[in-house]
C-alpha positions in Angstrom: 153.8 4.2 181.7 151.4 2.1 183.9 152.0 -0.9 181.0 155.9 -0.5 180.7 156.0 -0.8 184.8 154.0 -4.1 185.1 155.6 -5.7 182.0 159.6 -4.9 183.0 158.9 -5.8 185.9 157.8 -8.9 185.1 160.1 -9.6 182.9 163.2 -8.3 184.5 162.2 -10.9 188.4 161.7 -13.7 185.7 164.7 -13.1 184.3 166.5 -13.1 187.3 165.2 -16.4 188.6 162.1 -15.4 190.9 159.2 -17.7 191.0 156.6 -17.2 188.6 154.0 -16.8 191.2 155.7 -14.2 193.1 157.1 -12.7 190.1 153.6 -11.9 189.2 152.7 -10.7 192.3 155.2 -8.3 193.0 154.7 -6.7 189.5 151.1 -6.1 190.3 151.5 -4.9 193.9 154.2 -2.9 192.8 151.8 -1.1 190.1 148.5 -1.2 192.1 151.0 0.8 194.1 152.3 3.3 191.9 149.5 4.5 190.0 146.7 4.1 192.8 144.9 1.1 191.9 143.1 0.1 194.8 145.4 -1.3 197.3 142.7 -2.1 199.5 141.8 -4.2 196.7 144.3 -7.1 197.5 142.5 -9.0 199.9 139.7 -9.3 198.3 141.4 -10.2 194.9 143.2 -12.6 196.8 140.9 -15.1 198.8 138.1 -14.6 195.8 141.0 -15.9 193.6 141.0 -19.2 195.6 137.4 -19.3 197.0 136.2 -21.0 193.9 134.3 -24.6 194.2 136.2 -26.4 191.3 139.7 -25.3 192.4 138.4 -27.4 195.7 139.4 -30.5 193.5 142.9 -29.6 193.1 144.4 -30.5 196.8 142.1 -33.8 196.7 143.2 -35.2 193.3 146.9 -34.1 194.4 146.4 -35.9 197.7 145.1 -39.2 195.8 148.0 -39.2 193.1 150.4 -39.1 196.9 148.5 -41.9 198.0 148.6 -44.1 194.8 152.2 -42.8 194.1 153.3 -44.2 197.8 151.2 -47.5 197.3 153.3 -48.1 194.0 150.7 -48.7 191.7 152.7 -47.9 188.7 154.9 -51.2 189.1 151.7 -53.3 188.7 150.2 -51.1 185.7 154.3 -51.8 184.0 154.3 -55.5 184.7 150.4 -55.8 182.9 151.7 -53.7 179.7 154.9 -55.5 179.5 153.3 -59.0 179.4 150.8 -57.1 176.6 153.6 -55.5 174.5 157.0 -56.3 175.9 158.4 -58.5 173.2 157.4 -56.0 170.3 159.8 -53.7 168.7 160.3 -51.5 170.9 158.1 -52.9 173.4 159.2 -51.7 176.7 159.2 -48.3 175.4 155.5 -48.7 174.3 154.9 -49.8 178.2 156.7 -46.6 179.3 154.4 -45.1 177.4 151.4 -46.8 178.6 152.0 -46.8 181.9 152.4 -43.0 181.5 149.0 -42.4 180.0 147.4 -44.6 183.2 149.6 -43.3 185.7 149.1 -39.3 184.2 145.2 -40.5 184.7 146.0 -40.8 188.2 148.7 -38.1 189.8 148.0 -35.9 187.1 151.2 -34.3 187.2 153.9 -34.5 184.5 157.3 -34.4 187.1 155.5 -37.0 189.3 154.4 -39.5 186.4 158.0 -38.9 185.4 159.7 -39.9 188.2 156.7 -42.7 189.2 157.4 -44.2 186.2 161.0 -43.8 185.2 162.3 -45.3 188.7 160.5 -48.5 187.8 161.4 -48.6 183.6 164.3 -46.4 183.3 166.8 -49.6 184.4 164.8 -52.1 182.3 165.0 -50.3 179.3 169.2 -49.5 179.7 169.2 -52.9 180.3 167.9 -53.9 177.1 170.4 -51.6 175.4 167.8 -48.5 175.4 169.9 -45.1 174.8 169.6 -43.9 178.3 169.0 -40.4 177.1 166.2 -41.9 174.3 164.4 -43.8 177.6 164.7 -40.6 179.7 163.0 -38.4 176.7 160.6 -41.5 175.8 159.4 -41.1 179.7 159.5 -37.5 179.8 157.3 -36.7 176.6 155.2 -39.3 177.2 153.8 -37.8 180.9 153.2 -34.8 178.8 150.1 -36.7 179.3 149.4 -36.3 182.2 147.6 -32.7 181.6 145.9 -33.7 178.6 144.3 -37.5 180.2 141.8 -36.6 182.9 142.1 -35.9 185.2 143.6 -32.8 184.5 145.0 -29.7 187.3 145.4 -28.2 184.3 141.8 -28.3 183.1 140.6 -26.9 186.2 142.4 -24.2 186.5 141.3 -23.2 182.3 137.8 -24.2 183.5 137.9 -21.6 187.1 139.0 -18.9 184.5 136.7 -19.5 181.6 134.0 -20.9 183.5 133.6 -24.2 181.0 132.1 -26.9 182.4 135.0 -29.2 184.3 133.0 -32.3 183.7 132.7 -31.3 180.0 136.5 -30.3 179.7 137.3 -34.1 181.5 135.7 -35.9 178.7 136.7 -33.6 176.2 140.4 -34.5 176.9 140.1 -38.3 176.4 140.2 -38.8 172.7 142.8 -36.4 172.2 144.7 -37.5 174.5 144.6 -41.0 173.2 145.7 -39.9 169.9 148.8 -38.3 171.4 149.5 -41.0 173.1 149.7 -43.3 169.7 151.6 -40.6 168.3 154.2 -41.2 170.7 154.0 -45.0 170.6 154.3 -44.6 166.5 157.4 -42.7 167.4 158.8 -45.4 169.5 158.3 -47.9 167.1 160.0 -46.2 164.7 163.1 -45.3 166.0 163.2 -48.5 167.6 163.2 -50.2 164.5 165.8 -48.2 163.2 168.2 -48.5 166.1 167.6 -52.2 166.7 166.1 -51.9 170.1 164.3 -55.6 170.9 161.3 -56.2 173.1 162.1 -57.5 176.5 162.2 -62.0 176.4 158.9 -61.6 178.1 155.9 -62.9 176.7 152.8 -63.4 178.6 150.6 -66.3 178.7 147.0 -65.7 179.3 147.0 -67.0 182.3 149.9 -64.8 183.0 148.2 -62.0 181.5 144.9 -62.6 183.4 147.0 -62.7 186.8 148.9 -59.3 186.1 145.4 -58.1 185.0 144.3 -58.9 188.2 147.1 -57.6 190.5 146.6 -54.4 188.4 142.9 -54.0 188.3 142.4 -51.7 191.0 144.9 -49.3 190.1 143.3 -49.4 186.3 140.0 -48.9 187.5 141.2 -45.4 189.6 140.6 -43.4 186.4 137.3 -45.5 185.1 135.8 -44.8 188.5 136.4 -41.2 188.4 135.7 -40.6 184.8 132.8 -43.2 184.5 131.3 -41.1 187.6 131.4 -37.8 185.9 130.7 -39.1 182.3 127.4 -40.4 183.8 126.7 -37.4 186.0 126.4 -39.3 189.5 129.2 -37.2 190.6 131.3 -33.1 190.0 134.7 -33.2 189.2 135.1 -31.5 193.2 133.4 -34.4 194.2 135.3 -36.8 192.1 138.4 -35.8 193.6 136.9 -36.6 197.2 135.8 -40.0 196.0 139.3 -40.9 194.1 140.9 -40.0 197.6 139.5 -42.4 199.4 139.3 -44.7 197.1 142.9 -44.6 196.9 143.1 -44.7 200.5 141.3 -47.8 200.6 143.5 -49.8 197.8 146.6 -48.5 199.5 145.7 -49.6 203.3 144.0 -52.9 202.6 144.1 -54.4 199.0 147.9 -53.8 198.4 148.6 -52.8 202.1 152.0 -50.8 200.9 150.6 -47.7 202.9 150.8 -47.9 206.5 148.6 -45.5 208.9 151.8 -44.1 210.3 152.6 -43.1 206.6 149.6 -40.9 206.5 151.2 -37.9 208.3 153.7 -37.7 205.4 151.2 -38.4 202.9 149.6 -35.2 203.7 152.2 -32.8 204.2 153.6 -33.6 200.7 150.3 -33.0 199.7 150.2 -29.9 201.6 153.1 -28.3 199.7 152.1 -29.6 196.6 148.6 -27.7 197.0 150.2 -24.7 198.2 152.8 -24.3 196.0 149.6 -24.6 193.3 147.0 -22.3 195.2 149.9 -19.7 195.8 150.4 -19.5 191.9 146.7 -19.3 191.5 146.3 -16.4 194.1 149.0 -14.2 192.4 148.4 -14.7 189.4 145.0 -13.4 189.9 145.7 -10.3 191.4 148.1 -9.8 188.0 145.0 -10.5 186.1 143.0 -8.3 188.1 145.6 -5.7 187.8 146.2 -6.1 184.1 142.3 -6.1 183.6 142.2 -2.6 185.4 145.0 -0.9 183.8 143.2 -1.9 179.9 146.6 -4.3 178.8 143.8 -7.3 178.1 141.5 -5.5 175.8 144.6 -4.1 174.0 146.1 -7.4 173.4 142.5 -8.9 172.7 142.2 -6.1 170.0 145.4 -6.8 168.7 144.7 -10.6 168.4 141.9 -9.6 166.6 143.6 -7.1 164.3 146.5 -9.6 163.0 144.2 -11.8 161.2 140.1 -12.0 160.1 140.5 -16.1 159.9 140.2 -18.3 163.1 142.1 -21.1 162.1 145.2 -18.4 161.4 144.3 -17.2 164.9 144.9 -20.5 166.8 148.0 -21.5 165.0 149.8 -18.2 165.6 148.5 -18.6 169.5 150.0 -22.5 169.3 153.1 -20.7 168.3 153.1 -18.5 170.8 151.7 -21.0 173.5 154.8 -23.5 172.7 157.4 -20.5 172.9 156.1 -19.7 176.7 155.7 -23.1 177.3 159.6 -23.7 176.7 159.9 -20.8 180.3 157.0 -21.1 182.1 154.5 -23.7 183.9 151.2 -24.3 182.7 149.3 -22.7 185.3 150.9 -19.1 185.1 150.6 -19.3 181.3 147.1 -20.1 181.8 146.1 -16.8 183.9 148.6 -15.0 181.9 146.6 -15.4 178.0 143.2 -16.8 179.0 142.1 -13.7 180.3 143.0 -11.7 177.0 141.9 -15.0 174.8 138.7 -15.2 175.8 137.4 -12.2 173.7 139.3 -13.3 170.9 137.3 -16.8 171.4 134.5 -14.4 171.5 135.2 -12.5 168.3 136.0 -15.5 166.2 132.7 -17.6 167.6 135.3 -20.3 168.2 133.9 -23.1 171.1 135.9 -22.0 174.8 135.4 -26.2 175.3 137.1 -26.8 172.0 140.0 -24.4 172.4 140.7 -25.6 175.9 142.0 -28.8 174.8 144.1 -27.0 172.3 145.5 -25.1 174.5 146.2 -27.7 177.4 147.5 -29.7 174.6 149.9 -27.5 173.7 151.0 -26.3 177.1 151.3 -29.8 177.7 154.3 -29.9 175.2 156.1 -27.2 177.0 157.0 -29.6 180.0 159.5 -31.5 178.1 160.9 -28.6 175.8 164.2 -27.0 176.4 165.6 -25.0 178.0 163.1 -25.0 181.2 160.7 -28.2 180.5 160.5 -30.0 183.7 159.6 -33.7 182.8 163.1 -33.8 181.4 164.9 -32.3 184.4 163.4 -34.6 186.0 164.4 -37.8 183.7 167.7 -36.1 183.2 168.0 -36.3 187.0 166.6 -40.5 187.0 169.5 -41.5 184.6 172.3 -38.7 186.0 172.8 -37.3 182.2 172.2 -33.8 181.0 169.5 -31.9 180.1 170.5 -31.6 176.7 171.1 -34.9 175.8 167.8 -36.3 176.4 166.4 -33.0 174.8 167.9 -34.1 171.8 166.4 -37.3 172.0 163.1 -35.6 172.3 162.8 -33.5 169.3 161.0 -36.4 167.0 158.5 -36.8 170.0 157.9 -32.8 170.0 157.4 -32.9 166.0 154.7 -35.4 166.7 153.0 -33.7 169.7 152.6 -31.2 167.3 151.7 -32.9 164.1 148.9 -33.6 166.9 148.4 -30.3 168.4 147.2 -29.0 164.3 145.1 -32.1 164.3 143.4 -31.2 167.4 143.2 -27.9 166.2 141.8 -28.2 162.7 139.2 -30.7 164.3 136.8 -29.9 166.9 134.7 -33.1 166.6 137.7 -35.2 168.4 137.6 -33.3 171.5 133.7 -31.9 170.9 132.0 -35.9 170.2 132.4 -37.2 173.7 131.0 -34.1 176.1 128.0 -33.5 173.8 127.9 -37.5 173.8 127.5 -37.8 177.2 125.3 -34.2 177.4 128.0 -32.8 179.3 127.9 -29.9 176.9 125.7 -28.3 174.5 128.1 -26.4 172.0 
């Protein structure tokens, strides 16, 4: 009975529109409640959910993607690419997508690269003779990236709940998320070619090229400072986060000066909501966990993991499965406290690496953010080029086919996430 309460009740505020986050908390409340759980057990569930030293990274790396996002960095990163690759087949497409893999490396969020990154292309690419709804879903797949590329919100949160190295899970997220990245440029070349779409009439000289590089060469070096830091141990991933704040803060104020001091009071209160809105997820969904844990529903759905099939590989494809089905309703983070807690046995049972199987399953969360009916990256570019959802869904299907061509990749080979972290002796499998 204890099961059916939690679970309707879940189900049933979902269905009706409630945030995930409170969703999650009022089912747990509500059964901690019922059957005599331990209400005095909320407060301390509660602040031990968020007193964790990695999730400290979060607001930081949220407050420098603000700060870079104000300082429009993203124009500069466009300009470079298009100079590179504009005139190609498809060429300003290929710079959408390139300036979404930097740009993910620095706000980290899929919405925000969205909307950084389709004010500045969207227009171009129409322009061109781009489908409007094929430029929206070319954007909005492509910041899929944004979780995968470190670094990742998304990766600390896996990392809090499966205690994996954050460093490790950084690294680890590079080369796969490379590869998705050429997936979706293959993509973009493709249907280009079919449809006729031209590169733009730019084509850089060196000297132009060296100039854009140079106008742009702070804003590239954002990630390579963070990463290169943590790849070579002089600094955590909490401490990263400090570092890439004020680093931004210093490229915004006086190397591109597009941030004024009287800006910084608005900086930090979108930051602010931005955190909380996280944190709040974080806290509830941890008291569900909690709850769920108690109550014996995660070594009942571990065991049943176990039971549906004796071969790992079987195992992470029916979980991809299930993984892109939530992902098509929910955000990454409540997904994330939602199976990990019940996965990591399974990992356990099968002897299957927890560093490994976190890029799978970013990866495919990742995919969820531009999948119908509630993938946010494409609200958000449906929004930029005031079309419908569906439309530019429909446009995204051969990107979603190739994110998870990918996703089977990733998940058949553990040396493409695996080679970099024990590389760098981030992590000893």
């Amino acid at each position: 009975m204890d099961i059916l309460l939690i679970t309707v009740t879940l189900v049933v505020l979902i269905a009706i529109g409630v945030p995930i986050g409170t969703a999650l908390g009022i089912s747990a409340v509500l059964t901690i409640f019922a059957f005599d759980l331990g209400i005095e057990m909320l407060g301390i569930n509660f602040s031990s959910g968020i007193a964790s030293f990695p999730l400290l990274a979060i607001p930081f790396f949220v407050l420098a993607g603000v700060i870079l996002e104000r300082a429009k960095l993203a124009a500069t990163i466009a300009d470079f690419f298009e100079l590179l690759v504009g005139q190609a087949v498809g060429g300003l497409g290929m710079v959408a997508v390139l300036t979404c893999m930097f740009w993910g490396a620095l706000s980290g969020s899929g919405p925000a690269t969205t909307a950084a990154v389709g004010l500045i292309l969207l227009a171009p690419m129409i322009r061109h003779g781009y489908d409007k709804n094929f430029a929206g879903a070319t954007i909005a797949n492509a910041s899929d990236l944004s979780i995968i590329i470190p670094p990742s919100i998304a990766f600390i949160i896996y990392g809090n709940i499966t205690s994996v190295s954050v460093s490790a899970l950084f690294v680890a997220g590079i080369v796969p998320g490379i590869i998705t990245g050429l997936g979706t440029i293959f993509v973009v070349y493709l249907i280009s070619r079919r449809r006729g779409y031209a590169g733009s009439e730019k084509r850089g000289s060196l000297t132009e090229i060296l100039t854009a590089l140079r106008k742009s060469i702070w804003a590239i070096l954002t990630p390579i400072i963070i990463l290169g830091g943590i790849y070579t141990g002089i600094f955590t991933p909490t401490e990263a986060a400090v570092v890439a704040v004020f680093y931004s803060l210093f490229v915004a104020l006086f190397i591109y000066r597009t941030v004024k001091w009287r800006d910084l009071t608005d900086i930090l209160a979108d930051a602010a909501v931005t955190s909380s809105v996280i944190m709040f997820i974080v806290a509830f969904a941890g008291i569900f966990t909690w709850t769920a844990s108690v109550m014996g529903i995660i070594d009942l759905a571990a065991n049943f993991i176990v039971e549906i099939s004796p071969n790992a590989v079987v195992m992470i494809i029916l979980v991809d499965l299930l993984l892109l089905a939530l992902g098509m309703f929910l955000d990454a983070i409540s997904i994330s406290y939602l199976l990990m807690p019940i996965l990591i046995p399974v990992l356990t049972a099968f002897k299957i690496d927890p560093l490994w199987y976190g890029v799978i399953f970013i990866s495919a969360l990742a995919i969820g953010q531009a999948t119908p009916p509630v993938g946010v990256n494409l609200f958000t570019a449906a929004n930029l080029i005031r079309g419908d959802v569906d439309s530019v869904a429909k446009e995204a299907i051969p990107f979603i086919i190739m994110d998870v061509i990918v996703l089977i990749i990733i998940s058949l080979i553990p040396a493409l996430s695996l080679y970099l972290p024990v590389k760098a002796n981030l992590y000893v499998p």
